[in-house]
Wavefront OBJ file of the C-alpha trace (Angstrom):
o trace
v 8.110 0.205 0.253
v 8.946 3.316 1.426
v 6.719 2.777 4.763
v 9.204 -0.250 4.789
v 12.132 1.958 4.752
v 10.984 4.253 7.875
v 9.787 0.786 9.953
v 13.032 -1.364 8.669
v 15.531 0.270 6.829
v 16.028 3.902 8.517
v 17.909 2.345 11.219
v 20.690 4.815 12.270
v 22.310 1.704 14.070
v 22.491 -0.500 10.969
v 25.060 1.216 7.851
v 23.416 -1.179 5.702
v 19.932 -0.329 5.952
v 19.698 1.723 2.807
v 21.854 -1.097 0.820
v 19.004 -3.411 1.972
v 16.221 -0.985 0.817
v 17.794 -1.222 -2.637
v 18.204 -4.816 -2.500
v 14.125 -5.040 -1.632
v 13.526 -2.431 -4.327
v 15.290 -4.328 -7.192
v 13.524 -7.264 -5.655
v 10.177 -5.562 -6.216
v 10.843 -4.292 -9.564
v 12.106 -7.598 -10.841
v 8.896 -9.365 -9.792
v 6.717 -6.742 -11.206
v 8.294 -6.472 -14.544
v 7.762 -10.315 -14.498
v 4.395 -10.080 -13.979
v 3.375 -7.071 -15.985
v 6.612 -5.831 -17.971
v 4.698 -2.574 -19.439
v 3.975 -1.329 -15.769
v 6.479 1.553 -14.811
v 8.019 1.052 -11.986
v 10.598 3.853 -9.862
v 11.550 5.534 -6.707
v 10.158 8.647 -5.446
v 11.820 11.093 -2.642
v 10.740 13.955 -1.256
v 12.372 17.218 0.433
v 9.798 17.966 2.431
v 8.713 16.297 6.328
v 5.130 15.652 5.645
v 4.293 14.871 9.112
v 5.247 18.421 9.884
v 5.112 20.094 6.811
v 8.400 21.517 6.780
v 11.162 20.901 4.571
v 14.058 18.170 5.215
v 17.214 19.320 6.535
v 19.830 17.936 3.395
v 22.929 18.966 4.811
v 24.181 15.517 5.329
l 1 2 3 4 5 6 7 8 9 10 11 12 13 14 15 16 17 18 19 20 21 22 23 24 25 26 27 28 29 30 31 32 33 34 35 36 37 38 39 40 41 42 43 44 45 46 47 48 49 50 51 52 53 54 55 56 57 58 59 60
């Protein structure tokens, strides 16, 4: 999901884009819980830009 985000969702054009990341993600949790209710399921972030191994500017 989260290469979904950077592809889809990390439009800076588009206010919604995180909104619909959430929407996806409670779309994938939902539908593994279904299938597998004991399988933990949760959102990661990181501070760092691991393309260029530096850390992300917060200030935003």
């Amino acid at each position: 999901m989260n290469r979904w985000y950077e592809r889809y969702g990390a439009d800076a054009n588009d206010p919604d884009g995180f909104q619909h990341f959430v929407s996806l993600y409670e779309e994938v949790y939902d539908a593994v819980k279904g299938i597998s209710p004991q399988t933990k399921v949760f959102c990661t972030f990181a501070r760092e830009i691991v393309s260029e191994n530096r850390e992300a500017d917060l200030e935003v």
